[in-house]
C-alpha positions in Angstrom: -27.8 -36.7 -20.4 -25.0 -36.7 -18.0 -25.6 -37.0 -14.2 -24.7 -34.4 -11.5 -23.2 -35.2 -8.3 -25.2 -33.3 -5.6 -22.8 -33.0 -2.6 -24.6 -32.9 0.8 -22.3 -31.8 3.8 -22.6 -32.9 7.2 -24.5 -29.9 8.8 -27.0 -29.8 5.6 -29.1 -32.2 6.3 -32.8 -30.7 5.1 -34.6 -31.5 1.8 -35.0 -27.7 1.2 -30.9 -27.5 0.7 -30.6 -25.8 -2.7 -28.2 -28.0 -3.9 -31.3 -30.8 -3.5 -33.5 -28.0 -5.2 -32.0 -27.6 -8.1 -31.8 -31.7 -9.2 -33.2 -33.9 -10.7 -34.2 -37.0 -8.4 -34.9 -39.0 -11.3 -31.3 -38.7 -12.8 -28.9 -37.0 -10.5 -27.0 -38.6 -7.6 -26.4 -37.4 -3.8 -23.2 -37.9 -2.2 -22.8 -37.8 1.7 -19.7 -39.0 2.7 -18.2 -39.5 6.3 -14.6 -38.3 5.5 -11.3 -38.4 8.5 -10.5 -34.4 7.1 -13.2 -33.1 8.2 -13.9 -35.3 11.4 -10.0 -34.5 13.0 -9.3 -31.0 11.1 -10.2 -29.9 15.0 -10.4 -32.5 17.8 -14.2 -32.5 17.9 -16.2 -34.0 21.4 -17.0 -37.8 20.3 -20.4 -36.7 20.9 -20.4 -34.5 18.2 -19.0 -36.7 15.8 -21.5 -39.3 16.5 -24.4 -37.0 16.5 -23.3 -36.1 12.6 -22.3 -39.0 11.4 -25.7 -40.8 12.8 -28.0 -37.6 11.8 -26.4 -38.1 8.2 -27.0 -41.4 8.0 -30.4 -41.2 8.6 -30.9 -38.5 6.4 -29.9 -40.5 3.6 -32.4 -43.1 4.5 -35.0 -40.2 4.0 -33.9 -39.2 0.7 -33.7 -42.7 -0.3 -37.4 -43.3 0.9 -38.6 -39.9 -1.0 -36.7 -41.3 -4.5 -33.4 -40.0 -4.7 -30.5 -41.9 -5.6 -27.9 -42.1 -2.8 -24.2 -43.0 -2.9 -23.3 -42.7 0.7 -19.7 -43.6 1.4 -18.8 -44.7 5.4 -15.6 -44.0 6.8 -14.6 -47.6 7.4 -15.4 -48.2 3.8 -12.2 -49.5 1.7 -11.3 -47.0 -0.7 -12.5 -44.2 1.5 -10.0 -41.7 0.3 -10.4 -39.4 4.2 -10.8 -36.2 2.4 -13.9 -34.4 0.5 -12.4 -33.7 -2.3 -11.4 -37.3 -2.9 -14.5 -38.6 -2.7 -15.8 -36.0 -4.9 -13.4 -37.6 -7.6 -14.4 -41.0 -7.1 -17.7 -40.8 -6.9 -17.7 -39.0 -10.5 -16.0 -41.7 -11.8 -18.3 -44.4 -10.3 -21.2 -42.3 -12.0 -19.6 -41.2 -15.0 -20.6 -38.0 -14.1 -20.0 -34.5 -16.0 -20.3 -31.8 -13.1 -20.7 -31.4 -9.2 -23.4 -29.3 -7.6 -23.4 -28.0 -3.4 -24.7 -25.9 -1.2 -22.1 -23.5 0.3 -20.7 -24.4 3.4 -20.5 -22.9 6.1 -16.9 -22.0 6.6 -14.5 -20.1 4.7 -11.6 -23.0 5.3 -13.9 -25.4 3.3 -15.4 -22.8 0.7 -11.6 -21.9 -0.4 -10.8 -25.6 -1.1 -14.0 -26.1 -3.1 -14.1 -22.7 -5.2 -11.1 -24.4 -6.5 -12.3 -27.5 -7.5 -13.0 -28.8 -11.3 -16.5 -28.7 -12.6 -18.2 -27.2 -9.4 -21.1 -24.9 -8.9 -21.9 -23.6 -5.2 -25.2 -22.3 -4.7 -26.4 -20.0 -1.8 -27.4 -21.6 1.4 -31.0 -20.8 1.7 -31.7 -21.5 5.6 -30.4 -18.0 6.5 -32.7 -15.3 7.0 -29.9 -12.7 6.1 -28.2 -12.5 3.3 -24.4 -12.1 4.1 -23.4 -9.9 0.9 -26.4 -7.3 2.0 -25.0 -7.1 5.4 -21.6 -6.1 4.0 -23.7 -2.8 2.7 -25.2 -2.3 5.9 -22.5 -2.4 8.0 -20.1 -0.7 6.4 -22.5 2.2 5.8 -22.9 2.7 9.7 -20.4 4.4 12.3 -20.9 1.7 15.2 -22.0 -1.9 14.7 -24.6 -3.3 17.5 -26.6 -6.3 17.0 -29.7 -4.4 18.7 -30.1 -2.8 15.2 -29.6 -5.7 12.9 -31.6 -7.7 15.1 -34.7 -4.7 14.2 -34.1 -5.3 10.5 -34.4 -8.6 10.8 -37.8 -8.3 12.7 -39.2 -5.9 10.4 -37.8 -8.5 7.3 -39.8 -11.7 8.8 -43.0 -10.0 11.0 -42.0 -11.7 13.9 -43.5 -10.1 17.2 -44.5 -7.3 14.8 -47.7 -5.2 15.1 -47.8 -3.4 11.7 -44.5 -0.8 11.5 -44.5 -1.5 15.3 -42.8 -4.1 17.3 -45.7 -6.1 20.0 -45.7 -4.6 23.4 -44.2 -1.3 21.8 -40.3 -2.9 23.0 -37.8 -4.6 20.8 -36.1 -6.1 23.4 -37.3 -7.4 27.0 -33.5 -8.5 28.1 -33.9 -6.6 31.1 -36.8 -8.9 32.2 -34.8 -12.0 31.4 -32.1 -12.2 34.7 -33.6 -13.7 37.1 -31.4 -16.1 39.3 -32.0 -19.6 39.2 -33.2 -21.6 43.0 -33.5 -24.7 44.2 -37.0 -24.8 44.7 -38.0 -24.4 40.9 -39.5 -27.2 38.9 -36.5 -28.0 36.2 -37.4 -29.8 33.2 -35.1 -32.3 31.5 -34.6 -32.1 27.7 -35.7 -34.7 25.5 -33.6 -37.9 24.8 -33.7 -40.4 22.7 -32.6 -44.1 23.0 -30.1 -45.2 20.4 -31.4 -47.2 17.6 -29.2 -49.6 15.3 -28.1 -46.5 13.0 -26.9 -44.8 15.9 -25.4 -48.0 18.2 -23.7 -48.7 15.2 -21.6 -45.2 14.6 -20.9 -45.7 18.4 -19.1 -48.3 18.0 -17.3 -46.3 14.8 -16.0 -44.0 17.3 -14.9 -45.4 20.3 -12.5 -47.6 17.5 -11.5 -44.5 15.4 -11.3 -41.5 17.7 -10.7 -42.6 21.3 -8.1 -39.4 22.0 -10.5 -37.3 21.5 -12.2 -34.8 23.7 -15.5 -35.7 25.7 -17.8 -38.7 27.0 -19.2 -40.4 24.3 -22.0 -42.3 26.1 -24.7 -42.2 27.4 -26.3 -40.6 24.1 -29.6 -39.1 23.8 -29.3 -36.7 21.2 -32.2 -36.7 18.3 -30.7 -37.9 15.1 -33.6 -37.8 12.8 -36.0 -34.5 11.6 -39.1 -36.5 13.5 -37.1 -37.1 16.9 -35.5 -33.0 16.5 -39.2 -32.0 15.6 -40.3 -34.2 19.0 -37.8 -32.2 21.0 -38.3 -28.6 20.0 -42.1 -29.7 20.8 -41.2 -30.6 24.4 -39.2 -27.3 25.1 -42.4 -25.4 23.6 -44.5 -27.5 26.2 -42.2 -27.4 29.6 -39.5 -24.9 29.5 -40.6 -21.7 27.3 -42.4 -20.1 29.4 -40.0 -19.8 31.7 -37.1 -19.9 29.1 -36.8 -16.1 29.0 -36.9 -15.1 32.6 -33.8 -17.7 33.3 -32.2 -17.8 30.4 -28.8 -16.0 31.9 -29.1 -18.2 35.3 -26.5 -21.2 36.3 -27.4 -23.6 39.2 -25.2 -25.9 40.7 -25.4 -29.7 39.3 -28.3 -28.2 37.2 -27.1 -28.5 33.7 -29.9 -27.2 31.5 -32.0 -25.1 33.0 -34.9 -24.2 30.6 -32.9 -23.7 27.6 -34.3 -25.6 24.6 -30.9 -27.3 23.7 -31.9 -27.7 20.1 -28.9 -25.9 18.4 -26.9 -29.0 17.0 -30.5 -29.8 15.7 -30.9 -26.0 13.8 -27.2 -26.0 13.1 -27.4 -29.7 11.1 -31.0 -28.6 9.4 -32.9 -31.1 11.2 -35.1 -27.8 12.0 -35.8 -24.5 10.5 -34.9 -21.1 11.8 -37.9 -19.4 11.1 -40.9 -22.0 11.5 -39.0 -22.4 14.6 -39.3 -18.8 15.5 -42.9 -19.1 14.1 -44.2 -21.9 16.3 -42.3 -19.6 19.5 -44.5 -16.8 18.6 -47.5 -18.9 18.0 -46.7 -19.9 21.2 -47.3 -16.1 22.9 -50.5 -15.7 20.6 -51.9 -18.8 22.1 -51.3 -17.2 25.7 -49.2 -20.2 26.7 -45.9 -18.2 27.0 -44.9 -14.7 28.2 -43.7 -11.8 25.8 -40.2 -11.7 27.2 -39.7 -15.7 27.2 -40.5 -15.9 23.1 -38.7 -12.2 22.5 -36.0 -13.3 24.2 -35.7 -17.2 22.3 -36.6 -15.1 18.6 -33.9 -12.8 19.8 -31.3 -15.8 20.0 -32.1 -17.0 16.4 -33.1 -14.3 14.0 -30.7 -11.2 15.9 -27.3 -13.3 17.6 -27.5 -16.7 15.2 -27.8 -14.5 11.7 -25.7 -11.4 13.4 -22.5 -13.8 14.5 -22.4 -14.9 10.8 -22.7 -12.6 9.0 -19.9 -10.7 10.6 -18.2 -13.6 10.4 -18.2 -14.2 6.3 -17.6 -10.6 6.3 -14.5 -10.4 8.2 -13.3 -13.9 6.9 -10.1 -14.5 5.9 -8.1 -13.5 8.9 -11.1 -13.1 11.3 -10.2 -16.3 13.3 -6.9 -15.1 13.9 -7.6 -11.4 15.2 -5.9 -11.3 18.7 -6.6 -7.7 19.6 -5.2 -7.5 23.2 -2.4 -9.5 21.8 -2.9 -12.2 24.5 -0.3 -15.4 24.8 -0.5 -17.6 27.4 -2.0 -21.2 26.5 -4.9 -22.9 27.4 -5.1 -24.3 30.8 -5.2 -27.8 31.3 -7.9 -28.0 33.3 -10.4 -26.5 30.0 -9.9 -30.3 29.7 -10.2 -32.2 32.7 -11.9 -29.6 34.9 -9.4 -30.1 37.7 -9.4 -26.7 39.0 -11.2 -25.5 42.5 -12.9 -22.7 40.6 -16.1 -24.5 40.9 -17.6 -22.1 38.1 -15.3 -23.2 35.5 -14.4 -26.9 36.8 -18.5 -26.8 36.6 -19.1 -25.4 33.1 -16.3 -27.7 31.9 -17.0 -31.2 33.2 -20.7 -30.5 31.8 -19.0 -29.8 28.2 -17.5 -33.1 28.8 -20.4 -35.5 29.5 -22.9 -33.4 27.6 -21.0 -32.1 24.2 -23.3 -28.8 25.6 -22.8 -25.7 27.6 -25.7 -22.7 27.0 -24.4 -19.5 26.4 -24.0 -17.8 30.0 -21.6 -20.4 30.5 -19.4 -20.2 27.6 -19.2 -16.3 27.3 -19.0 -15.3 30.9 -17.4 -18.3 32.5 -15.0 -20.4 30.1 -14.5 -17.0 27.5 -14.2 -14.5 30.0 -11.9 -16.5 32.3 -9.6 -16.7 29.4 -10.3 -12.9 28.4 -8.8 -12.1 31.7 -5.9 -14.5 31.9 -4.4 -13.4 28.6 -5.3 -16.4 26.6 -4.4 -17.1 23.0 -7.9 -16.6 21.7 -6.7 -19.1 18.5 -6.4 -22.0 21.6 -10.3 -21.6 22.1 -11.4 -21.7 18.7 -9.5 -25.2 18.0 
């Protein structure tokens, strides 16, 4: 029988990818591969690039340890062809293999190329609570589009915060309870960091050598890079900043970075954690009486109403989504989005933080760096690159 090549991406690094579902571990192979395409196609923040590349790396320790057969190719590895597609081809050649099987990715530049590839079979990417073709349905069958609305589906659809056909505390939504400004005097917690281990040092190394020009402060790096260390750090956020996530979750501080936001999203969006146990172990959190209502409403909120909203409009609008410019706005992207020389302390604030941290929550992105630009007329395409 001929072997399958089972393509892992970058951001799907979970054993309950369907792609990883539907093998065989006995006779099929996985292929992660750390390609130049996909690192440069935007400048990415070195951090992020490390953070990948390490968390991949990892993961394919992990498979190997649970019996699967791994061909991992490195991007300093001769022969490394810099492109998916390429190493597609070579690695069914190495294996003499008949057909290629993946996991859809997660954006319509990269599903185009590989719908057109030989011998390939996408399958559905399972981690989502909604399924994107169902919301096509919905949405078009409704006057006005608000996320309030999906966001009640998708409650009803998991349980979460639900009492019967009734949501708990008989209110969807406790936004209005979650703006309190940020002081001085509050007790911040840090989150959790992690020192780098051989894996990691090494791929540090990779990309101070192969991508100085790009964006961002590459060290000092703490971010988790395995499912244990991302498992450790969603547990410390539980402990020291959910209770109070909600009530601060739209606050900025001065030279206070983090806040009590859980700072887990490169973990959720790389499938080092799941959406919904993650939502699960929140509301378990409530039940337990360790966290307010409003703090684990609001946090569910973030994952199962904006995270699953945002992309579904986003496959549904795709191609020609990312370059809707409504206002018809021009002017380009002020230097200092890069260097944070500006004496607007808001933005030079929000934008230095980017820089060290490869992080800014979402208070500072939509109503400092995006809504700066939305008022100075800004190319909206110059922020998404």
């Amino acid at each position: 029988m001929a072997r399958t090549i089972i393509l892992l991406l970058g951001d799907q690094l979970s054993p309950r990818m369907s792609s990883l579902e539907a093998a065989d571990p006995a006779l099929d192979v996985v292929l992660m591969a750390e390609v130049m395409e996909e690192a440069t196609y935007v400048r990415h923040h070195k951090k992020k690039i490390a953070f990948l590349f390490s968390a991949m790396r990892h993961f394919a320790e992990e498979l190997r340890a649970a019996g699967w057969t791994v061909d991992y190719v490195r991007l300093d590895d001769e022969g490394n062809s810099g492109s998916l597609r390429g190493e597609v081809e070579r690695a069914m050649a190495r294996h003499g293999a008949s057909c290629v099987v993946a996991t859809e990715p997660g954006e319509w530049r990269l599903l185009e190329e590989m719908q057109g590839w030989a011998e390939t079979r996408l399958l559905p990417d399972q981690r989502f609570i909604a399924d994107r073709h169902d919301f096509v349905a919905w949405a078009e069958s409704r006057s006005m589009l608000r996320m309030e609305h999906f966001y009640r589906l998708m409650r009803k659809k998991t349980g979460l915060l639900m009492d019967g056909g009734k949501p708990v505390g008989d209110r969807w939504n406790f936004d209005t309870e979650n703006r309190k400004p940020a002081s001085d005097d509050l007790f911040l917690p840090r989150p959790l960091s992690f020192a780098p281990d051989a894996i990691t040092a090494e791929v540090l190394d990779l990309v101070d050598r192969r991508f100085p020009d790009h964006f961002g402060d590459l060290r000092p790096f703490g971010y988790a890079v395995t499912r244990e260390q991302a498992e450790q750090a969603f547990a410390h956020f539980l402990r020291s900043a959910l209770p109070d996530f909600g009530s601060y979750q739209d606050a900025m501080l001065r030279g206070q970075k983090f806040l009590f936001h859980a700072v887990v999203s490169p973990y959720l969006n790389a499938g080092l954690l799941d959406p919904l146990a993650m939502c699960r172990r929140v509301e378990a959190e409530w039940r337990a009486g360790r966290a307010p209502l409003n703090s684990v409403e609001g946090f569910i909120r973030q994952i199962i109403g904006w995270r699953e909203y945002v992309r579904c409009i986003y496959w549904w609008r795709m191609p020609g989504y990312d370059r809707v410019n409504h206002f018809d706005a021009r002017r380009p992207l002020p230097a200092f989005y890069w260097d944070a020389d500006t004496p607007m302390a808001c933005i030079s604030h929000c934008v230095r933080q980017t820089k060290e941290e490869a992080y800014a929550h979402h208070i500072q992105r939509l109503m400092v760096t995006g809504n700066f630009a939305l008022l100075a007329g800004i190319d909206p395409h110059e922020l998404h690159i």
